[in-house]
VEXDREN-2710 file (C-alpha; in Angstrom, 1 decimal):
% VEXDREN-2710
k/r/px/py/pz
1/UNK/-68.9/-52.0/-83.8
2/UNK/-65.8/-51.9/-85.8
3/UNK/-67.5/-50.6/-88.9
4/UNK/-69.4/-47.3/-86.8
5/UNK/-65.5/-46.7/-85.2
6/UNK/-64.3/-46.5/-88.6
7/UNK/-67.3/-44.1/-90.3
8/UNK/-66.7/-42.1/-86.9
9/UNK/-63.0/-41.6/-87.7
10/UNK/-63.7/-41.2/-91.4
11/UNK/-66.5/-38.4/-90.8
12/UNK/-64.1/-36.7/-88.2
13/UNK/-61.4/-36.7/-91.8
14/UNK/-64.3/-34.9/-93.6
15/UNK/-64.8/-32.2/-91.0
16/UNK/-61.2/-31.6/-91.7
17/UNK/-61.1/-32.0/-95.3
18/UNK/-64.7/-31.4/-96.9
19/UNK/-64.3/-27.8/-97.5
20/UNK/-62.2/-25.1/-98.2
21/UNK/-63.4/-22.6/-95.6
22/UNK/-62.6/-23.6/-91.5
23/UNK/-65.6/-25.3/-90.1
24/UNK/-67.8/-24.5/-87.1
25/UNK/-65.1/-25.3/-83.9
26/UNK/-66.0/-25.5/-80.2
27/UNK/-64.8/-26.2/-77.1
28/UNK/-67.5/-28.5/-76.2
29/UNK/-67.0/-30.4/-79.8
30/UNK/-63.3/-31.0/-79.0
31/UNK/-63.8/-32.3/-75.4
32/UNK/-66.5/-34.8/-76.8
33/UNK/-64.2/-36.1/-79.6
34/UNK/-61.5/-36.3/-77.1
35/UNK/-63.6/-38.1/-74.4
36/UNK/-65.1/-40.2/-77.1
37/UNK/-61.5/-41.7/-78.2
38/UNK/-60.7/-42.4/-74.6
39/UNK/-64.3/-44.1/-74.4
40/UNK/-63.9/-45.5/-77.4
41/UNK/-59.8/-47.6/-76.8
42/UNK/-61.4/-48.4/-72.8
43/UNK/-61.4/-52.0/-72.9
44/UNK/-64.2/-52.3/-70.4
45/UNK/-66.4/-49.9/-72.9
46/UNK/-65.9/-52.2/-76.0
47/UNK/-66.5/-55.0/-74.0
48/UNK/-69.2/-53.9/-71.3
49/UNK/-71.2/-51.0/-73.6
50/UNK/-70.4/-51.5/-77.1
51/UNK/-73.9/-50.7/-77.9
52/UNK/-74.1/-47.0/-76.0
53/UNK/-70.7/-46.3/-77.5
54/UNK/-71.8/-47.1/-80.8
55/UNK/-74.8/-44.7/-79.8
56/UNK/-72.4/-42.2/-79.5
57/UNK/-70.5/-43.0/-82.4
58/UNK/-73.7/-42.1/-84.5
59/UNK/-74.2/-38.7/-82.3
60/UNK/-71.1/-37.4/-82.8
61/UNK/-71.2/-38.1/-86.3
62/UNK/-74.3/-36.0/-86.7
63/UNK/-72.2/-33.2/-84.4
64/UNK/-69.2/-33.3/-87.2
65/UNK/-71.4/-32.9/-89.5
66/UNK/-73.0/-29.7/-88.6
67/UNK/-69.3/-28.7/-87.8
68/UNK/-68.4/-29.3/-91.4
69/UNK/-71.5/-27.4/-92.3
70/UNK/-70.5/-24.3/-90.6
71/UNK/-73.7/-24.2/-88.3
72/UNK/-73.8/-22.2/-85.6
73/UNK/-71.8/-22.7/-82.5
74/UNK/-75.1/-23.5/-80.3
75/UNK/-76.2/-26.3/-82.6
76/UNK/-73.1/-27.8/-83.2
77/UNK/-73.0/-27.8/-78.9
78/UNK/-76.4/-29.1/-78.7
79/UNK/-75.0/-32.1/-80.3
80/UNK/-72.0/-32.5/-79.3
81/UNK/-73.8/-32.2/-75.7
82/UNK/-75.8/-35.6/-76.6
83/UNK/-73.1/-37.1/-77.8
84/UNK/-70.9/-36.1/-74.5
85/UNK/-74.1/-37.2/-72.8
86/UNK/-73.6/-41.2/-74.2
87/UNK/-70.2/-41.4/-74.1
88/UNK/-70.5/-40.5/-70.3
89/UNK/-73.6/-43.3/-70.1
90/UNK/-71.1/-45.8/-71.7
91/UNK/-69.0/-45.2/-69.5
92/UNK/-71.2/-45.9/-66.4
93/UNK/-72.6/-48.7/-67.8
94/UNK/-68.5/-50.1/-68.1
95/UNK/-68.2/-49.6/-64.8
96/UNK/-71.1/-50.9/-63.4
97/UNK/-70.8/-54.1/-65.6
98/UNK/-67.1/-54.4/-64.6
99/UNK/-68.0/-54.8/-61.1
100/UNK/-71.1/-57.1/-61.8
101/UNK/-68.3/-59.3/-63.2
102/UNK/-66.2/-59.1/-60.4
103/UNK/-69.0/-60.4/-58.1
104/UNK/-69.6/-63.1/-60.6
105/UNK/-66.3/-64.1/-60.7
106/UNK/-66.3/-64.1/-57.1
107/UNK/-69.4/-66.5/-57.2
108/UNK/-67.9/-68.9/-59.4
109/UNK/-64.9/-69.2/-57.2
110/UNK/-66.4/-69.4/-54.6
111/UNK/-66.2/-73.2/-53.4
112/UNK/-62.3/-72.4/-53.5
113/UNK/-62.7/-69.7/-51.7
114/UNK/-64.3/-71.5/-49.4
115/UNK/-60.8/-73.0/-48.5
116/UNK/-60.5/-70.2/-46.4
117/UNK/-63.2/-68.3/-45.0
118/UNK/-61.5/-65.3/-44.1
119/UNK/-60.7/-64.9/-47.9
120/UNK/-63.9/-65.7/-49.2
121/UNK/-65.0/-62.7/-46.9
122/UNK/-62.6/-60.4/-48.0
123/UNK/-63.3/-60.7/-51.6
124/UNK/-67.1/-60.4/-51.3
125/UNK/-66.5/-57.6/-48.8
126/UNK/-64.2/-56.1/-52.4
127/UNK/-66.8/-57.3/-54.8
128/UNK/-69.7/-55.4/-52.7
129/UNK/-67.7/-52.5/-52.0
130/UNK/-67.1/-52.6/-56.1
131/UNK/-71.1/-52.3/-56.6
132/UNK/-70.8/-49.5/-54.2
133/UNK/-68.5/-47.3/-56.2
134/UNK/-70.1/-48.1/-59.4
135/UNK/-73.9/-47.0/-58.1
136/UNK/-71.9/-43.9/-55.9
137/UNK/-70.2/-42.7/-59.8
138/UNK/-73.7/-43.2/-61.2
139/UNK/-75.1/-41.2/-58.8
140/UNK/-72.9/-38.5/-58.9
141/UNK/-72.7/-38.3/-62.0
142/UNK/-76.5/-37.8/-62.1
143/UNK/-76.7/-35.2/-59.7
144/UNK/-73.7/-33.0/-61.3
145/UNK/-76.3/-33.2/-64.7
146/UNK/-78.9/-32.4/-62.5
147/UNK/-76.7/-29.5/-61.8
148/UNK/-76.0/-28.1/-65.2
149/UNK/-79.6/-28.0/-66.0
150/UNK/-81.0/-26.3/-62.7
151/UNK/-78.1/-23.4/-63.7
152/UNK/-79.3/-23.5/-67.5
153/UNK/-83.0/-23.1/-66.5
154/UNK/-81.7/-20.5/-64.2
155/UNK/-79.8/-18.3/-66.9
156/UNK/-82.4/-18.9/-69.0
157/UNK/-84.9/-17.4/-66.5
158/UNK/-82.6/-14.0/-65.5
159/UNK/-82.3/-13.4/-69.3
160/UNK/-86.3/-12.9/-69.5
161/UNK/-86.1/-11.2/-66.4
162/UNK/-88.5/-13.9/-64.7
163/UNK/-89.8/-13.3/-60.7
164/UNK/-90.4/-16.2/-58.8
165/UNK/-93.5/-16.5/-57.4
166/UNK/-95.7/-18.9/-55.0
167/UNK/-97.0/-20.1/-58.5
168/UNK/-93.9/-20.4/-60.2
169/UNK/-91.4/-18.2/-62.3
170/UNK/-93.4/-15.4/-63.9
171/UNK/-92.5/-13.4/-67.1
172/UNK/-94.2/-10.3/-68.2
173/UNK/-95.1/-9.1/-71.7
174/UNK/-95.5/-5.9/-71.8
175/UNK/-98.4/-4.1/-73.7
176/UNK/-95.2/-2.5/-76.1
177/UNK/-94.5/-6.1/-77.5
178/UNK/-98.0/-5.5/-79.7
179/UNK/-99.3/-3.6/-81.5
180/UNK/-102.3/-0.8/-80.2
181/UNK/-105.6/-2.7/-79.4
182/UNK/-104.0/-5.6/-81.5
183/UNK/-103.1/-9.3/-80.8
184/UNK/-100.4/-9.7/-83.3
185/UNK/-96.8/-10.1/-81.3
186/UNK/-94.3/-7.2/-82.8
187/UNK/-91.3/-8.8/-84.0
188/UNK/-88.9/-8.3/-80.5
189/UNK/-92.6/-9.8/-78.8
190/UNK/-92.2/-13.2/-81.1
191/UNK/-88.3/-13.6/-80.1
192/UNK/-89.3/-13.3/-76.2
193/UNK/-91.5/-15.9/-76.9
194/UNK/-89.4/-18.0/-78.4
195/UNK/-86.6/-17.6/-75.6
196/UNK/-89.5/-19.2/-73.3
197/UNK/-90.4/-21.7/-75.9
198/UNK/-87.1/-22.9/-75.5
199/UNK/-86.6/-23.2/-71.8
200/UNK/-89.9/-25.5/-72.5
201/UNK/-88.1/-27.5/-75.2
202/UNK/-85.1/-27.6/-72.6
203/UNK/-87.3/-29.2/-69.6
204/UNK/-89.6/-31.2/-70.7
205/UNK/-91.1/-31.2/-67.1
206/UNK/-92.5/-27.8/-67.3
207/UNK/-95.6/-26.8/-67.9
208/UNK/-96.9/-22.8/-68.5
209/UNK/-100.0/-20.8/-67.5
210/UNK/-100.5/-17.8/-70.3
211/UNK/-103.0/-15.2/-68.7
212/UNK/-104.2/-12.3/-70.8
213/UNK/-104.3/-8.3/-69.1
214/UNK/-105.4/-5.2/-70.0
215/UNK/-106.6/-1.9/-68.7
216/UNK/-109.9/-0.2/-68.2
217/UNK/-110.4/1.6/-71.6
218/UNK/-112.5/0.6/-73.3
219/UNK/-115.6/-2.0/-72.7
220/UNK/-115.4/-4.8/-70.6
221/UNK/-116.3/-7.5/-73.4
222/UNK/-113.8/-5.7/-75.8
223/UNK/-111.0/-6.2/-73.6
224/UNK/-112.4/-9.6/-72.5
225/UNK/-111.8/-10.6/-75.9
226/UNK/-108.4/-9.2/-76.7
227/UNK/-106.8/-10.5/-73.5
228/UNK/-107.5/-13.6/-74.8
229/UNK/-106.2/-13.0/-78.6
230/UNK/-103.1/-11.8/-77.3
231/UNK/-102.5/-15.0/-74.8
232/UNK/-103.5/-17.1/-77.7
233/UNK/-101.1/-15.1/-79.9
234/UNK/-98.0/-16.2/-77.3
235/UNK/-99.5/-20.0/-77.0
236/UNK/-99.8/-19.9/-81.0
237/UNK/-95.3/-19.0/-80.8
238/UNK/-94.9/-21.7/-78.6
239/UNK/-96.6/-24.1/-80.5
240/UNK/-94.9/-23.4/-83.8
241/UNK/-91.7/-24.4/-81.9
242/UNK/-93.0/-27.9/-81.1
243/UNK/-93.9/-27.4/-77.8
244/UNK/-97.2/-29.7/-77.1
245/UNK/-100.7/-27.8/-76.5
246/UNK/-101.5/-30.0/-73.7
247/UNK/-98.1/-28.3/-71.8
248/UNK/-99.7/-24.8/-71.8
249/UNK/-102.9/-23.4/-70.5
250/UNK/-104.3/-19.9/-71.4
251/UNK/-106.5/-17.7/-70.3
252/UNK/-107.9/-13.7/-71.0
253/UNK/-108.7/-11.9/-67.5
254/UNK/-109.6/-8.6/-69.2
255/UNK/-109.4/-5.7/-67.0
256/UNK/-110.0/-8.0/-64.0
257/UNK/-106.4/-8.1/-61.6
258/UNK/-104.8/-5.0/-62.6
259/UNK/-101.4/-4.6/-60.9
260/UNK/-102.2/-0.7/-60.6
261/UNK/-105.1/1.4/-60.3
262/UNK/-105.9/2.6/-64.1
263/UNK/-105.7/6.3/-63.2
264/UNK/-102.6/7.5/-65.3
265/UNK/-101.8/6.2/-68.7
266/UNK/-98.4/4.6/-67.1
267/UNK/-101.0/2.6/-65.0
268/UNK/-102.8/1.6/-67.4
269/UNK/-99.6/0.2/-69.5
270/UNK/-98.7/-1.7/-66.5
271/UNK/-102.0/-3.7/-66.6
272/UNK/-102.0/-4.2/-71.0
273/UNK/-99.7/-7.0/-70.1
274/UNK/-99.5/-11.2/-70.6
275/UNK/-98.1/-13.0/-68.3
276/UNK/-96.2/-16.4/-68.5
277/UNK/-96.1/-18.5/-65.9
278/UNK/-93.6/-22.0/-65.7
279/UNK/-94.6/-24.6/-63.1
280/UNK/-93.1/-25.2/-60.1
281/UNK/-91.7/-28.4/-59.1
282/UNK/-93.4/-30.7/-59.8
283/UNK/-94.8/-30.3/-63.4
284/UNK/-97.9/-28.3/-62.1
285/UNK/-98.6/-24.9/-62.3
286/UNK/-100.5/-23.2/-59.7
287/UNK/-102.8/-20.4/-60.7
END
């Protein structure tokens, strides 16, 4: 334990010292290496959760690192976030240990206590009411993480301009993210893609539908076929970023389920469309 505390505090020097340019600074970064310190002198911690601290220890290392590398800001966060994440667990589990010890302690003296009953009940009345607070923190502190993901998923979501829907949040590409009577994504299609390949990376508990559109020109086998290319094409993205096959399902409607009558030519761009849909609550999507 001693010896991570030390490469901690001597890998925190090098992100000072390694290199002649500033390194990669943020605000997230500085409150983890201040809450880690705190963490890190907490007698309860050392004693109670010497092994999640040391977790952390080997986090924030990794987070100083891409500091001293000059990554970018959103990496460096990303893991200064896990290593935030630990500390906080280390924490809890000093807590909750603290108080199992009280009750413990309380056990063992208990044939003393015994002496006098009205004490005994007052310190098992403490040591319960101990236990209490320590699973209350916990709990709080799960719900307030709870939290900050449900407003990340939401951002997330208003930045692809996603509707909510009985089946779930929807996200429209348009027909302009490929190329004519192609499947290949255009370059601004491919980052779209990616910004929903990372709200999948982010929650692990969602799941997508991809479902392939386009209009009436043309035959019906012909665009049969290319609604399918082109939601392969967006489930292809996806997979390149790690996200598992067996989360996403994908299908090609062809001209069936336009979402306007293919009359006009801006009609008929409405329904050259894919559209991405993330589960509802749950883990499964509706379709």
């Amino acid at each position: 334990m001693k010896h991570l505390f030390s490469i901690t505090l001597l890998s925190l020097a090098g992100v000072l010292t390694a290199c002649s340019t500033t390194p990669t600074s943020t605000t997230l970064l500085d409150q983890t290496r201040s809450d880690y310190q705190t963490a890190r002198h907490n007698p309860a911690v050392t004693s109670y959760a010497s092994v999640e601290i040391d977790q952390a220890a080997v986090l924030l290392d990794k987070a100083n690192l891409a500091a001293s590398k000059r990554e970018s800001p959103e990496d460096v966060d990303k893991l200064a976030y896990l290593a935030k994440q630990k500390v906080a667990t280390a924490n809890e589990v000093a807590k909750q240990k603290s108080a199992e010890a009280v009750v413990k302690t309380a056990d063992q003296q208990r044939n003393q206590i015994r002496l006098n009953e009205r004490t005994n009940e007052a310190n098992l009345a403490n040591a319960n009411a101990l236990q209490a607070n320590a699973a209350a923190q916990i709990a709080q502190d799960q719900t307030q993480i709870a939290q900050a993901e449900t407003a990340k998923l939401q951002a997330q979501l208003n930045d692809l301009a996603a509707k909510k829907t009985a089946a779930g949040f929807v996200i429209t590409i348009g027909d302009v993210l490929f190329n004519i009577d192609r499947a290949e994504l255009k370059a601004e299609g491919t980052m779209t893609i990616q910004k929903v390949g990372q709200i999948l990376l982010d929650h692990p508990d969602q799941n997508v539908y991809v479902a392939g559109f386009t209009d009436s020109t043309g035959s019906a086998a012909h665009n049969l076929e290319l609604s399918n290319r082109r939601a392969n094409s967006v489930a292809a993205v996806l997979s390149d970023m790690g996200v598992t096959r067996n989360r996403v399902t994908v299908h090609g409607y062809g001209e069936d389920q336009p979402v306007a009558d293919n009359s006009t030519a801006q009609n008929r761009q409405l329904n050259r469309r894919v559209e991405i849909t993330l589960s509802s609550a749950g883990g499964n999507t509706v379709h």
